[in-house]
C-alpha positions in Angstrom: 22.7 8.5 30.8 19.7 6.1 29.8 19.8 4.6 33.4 19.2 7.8 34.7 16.5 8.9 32.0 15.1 5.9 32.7 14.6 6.5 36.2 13.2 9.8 35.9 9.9 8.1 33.7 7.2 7.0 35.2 5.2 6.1 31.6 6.3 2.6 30.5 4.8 3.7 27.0 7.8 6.0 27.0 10.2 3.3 27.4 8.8 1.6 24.6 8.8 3.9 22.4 12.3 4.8 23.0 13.5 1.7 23.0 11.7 0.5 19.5 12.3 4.1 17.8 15.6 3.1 16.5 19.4 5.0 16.8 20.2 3.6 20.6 22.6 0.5 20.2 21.3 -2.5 20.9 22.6 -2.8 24.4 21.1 0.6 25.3 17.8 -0.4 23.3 17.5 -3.3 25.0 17.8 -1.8 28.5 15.1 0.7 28.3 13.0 -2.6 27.4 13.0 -3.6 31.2 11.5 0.3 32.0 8.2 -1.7 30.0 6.8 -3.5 32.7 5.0 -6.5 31.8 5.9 -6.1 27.7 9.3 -6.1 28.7 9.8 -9.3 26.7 7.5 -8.2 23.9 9.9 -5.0 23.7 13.0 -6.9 23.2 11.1 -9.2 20.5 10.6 -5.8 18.7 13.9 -4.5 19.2 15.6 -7.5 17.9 13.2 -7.5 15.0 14.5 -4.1 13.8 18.1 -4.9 14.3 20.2 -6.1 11.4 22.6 -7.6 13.7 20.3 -9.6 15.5 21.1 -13.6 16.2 19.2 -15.9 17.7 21.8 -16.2 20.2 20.2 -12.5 21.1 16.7 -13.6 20.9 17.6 -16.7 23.5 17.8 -14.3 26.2 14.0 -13.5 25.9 12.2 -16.0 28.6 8.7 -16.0 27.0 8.9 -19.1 24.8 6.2 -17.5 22.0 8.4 -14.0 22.1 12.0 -15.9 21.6 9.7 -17.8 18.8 8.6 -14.4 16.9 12.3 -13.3 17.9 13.9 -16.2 16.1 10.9 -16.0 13.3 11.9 -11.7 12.6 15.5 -13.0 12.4 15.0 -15.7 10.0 13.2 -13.6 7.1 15.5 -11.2 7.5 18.7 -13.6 6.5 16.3 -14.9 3.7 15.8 -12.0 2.2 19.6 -12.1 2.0 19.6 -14.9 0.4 21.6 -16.9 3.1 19.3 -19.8 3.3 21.3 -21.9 5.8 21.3 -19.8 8.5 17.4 -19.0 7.6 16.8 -22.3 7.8 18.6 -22.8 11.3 16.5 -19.6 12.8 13.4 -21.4 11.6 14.3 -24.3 13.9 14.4 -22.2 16.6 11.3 -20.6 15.8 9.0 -22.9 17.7 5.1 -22.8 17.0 6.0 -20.5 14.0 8.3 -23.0 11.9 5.8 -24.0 9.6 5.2 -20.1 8.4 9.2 -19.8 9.0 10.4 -21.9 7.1 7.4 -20.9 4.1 8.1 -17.1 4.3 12.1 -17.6 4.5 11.8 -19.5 0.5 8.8 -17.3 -0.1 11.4 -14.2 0.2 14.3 -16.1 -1.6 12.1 -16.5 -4.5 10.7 -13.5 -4.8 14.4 -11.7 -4.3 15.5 -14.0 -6.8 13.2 -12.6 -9.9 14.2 -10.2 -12.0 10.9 -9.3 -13.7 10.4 -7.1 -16.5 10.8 -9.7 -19.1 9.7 -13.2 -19.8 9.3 -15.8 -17.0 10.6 -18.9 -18.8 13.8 -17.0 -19.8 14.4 -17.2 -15.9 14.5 -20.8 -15.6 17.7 -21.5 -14.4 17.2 -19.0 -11.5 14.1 -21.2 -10.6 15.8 -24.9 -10.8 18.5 -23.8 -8.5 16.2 -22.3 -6.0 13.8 -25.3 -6.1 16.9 -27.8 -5.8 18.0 -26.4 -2.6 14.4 -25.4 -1.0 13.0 -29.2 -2.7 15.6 -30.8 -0.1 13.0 -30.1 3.1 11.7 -33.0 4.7 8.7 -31.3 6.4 7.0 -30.4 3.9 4.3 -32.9 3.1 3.6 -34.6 -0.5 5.9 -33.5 -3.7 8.1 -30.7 -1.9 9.7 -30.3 -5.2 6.2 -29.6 -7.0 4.8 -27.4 -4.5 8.2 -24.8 -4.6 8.1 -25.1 -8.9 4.6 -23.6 -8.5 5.3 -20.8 -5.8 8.2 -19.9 -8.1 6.8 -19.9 -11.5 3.8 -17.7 -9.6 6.1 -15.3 -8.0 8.4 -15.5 -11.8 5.1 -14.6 -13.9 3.5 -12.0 -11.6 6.7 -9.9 -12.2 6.6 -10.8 -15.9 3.0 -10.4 -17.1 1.4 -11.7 -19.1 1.6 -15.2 -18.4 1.7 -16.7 -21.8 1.5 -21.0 -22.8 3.1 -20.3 -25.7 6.3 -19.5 -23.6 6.9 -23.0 -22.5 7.1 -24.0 -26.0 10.9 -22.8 -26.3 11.8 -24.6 -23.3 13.3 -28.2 -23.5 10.9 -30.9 -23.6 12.2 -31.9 -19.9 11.0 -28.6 -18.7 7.8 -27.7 -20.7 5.8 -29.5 -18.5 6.9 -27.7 -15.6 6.3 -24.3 -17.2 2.6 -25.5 -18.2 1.9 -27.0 -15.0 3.2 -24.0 -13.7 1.4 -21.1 -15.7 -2.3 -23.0 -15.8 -1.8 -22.8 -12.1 -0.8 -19.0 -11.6 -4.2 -18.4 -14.0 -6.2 -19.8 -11.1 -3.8 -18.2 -8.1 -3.7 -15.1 -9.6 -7.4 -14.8 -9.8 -8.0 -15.8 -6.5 -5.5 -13.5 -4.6 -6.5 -10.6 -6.7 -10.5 -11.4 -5.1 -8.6 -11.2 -2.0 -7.2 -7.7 -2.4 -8.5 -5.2 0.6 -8.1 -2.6 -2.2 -10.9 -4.0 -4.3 -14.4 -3.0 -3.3 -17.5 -4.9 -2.7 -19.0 -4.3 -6.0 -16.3 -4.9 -8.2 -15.6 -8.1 -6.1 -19.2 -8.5 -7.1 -19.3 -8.1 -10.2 -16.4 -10.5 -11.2 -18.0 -13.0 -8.7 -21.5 -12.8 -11.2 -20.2 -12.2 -14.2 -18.6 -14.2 -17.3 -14.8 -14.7 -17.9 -14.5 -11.2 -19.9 -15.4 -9.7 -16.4 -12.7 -11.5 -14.7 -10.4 -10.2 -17.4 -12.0 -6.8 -17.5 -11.1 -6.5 -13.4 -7.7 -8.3 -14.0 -6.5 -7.4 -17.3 -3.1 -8.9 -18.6 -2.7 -11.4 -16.3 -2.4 -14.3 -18.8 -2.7 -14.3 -22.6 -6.5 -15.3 -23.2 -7.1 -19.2 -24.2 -9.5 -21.4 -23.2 -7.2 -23.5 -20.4 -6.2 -20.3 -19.2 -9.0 -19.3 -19.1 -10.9 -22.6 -17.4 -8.4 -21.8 -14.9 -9.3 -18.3 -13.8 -12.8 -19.0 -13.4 -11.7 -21.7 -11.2 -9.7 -19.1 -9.4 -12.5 -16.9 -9.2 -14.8 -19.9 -7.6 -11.9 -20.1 -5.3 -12.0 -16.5 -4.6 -15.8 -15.9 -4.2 -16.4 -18.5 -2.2 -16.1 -18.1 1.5 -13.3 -19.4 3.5 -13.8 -22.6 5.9 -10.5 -22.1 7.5 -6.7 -20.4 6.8 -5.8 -22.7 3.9 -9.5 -23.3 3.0 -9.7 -22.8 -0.8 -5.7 -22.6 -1.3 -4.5 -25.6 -2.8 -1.2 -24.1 -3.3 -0.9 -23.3 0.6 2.1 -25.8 1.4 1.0 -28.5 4.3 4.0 -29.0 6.5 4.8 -32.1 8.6 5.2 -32.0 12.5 9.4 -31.2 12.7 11.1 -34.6 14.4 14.4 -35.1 15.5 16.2 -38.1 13.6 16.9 -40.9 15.9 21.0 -42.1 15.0 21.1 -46.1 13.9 
């Protein structure tokens, strides 16, 4: 049956849209990709994308090299959002020229799955250490690996339990108090900055914040943090960081991880 209604189309935007739309199995979905001419291969990236059974195994049957990448890349977040981190991990190394943002979105979405939120950060602790213990193992990821993943998770941890508060990291062991400062002094700054990066906030409030004293920041961005002054030195160095123009993608975003080039141990 989609042979044939394949054969009676002449629009290859018709094949795409039927064979992206969802509800045809993947075989059949798959099939109406090759009635797409020359996105044929971008078709099937998009088909695989949207189907929860996807492999890579399916994705190596795409020829484009940057398609299978994207393929491989779509299937990867999705087991990370799971939470099965090994076989993220092994999709990312199959993502090719996406790796890098592979492998950074798959513990990006573990974290962030792995909050609950609506409380206090610091109560979530344990959550964090046995997160950062398994994503701190990576070997491409340039300078303190275990550092950089403590500060994406106590971000993503206070954002969903606002307001970050100092005074939190006082009921913590001693071992871990400095990890909770380091951590909240540093979400002061990020938080600022991404919030100046917002598309929803308009040029004169951007404006305004970008001019103006602290109480304008906190004004724009209220209970982010609990006001006091390293807090506070903080989010105006966010907002420096967010008012000032970008030289590049990780211009400006210290807390943008830097990955090394992905080699192949040599045995002996």
């Amino acid at each position: 049956m989609l042979a044939l209604w394949i054969g009676c189309q002449v629009s290859e935007a018709d094949a795409w849209q039927r064979a992206t739309q969802g509800g045809l199995p993947l075989a059949a979905a798959l099939e109406a990709c090759d009635a797409t001419g020359a996105r044929a291969e971008a078709c099937a990236a998009e088909v695989l994308r949207g189907q929860r059974g996807a492999t890579t195994a399916d994705c190596a049957g795409i020829k484009s090299a940057t398609w299978r990448a994207e393929c491989s890349f779509a299937v990867a977040e999705r087991h990370a959002r799971a939470h099965r981190r090994a076989e993220a991990l092994a999709a990312c190394g199959q993502a090719g020229r996406y790796y890098h943002e592979c492998v950074y979105h798959a513990w990006t979405y573990d974290i962030q799955g792995s909050i609950k939120g609506g409380g206090r950060a610091a109560a979530e602790i344990e959550t964090g250490r046995a997160l950062v213990a398994y994503w701190g193992q990576l070997q491409t990821v340039g300078g303190d690996a275990t550092r950089q993943i403590w500060l994406d998770w106590w971000f993503f941890a206070l954002n969903r339990n606002q307001p970050a508060d100092l005074a939190d990291c006082d009921g913590l062991a001693e071992a871990d108090q400095a990890l909770c400062r380091d951590g909240t002094l540093a979400f002061a700054e990020r938080a600022v900055a991404t919030a100046l990066g917002e598309a929803g906030l308009t040029a004169r409030r951007k404006s305004r914040v970008c001019r103006g004293a602290i109480e304008d920041v906190e004004a724009q961005f209220p209970n982010l943090y609990r006001a006091e002054d390293a807090m506070r030195e903080r989010a105006l160095a966010g907002r420096i960081r967010g008012c000032t123009p970008s030289a590049g993608p990780t211009s400006g975003r210290p807390w943008n991880p830097i990955f090394l080039e992905h080699r192949r141990w040599l045995a002996g």
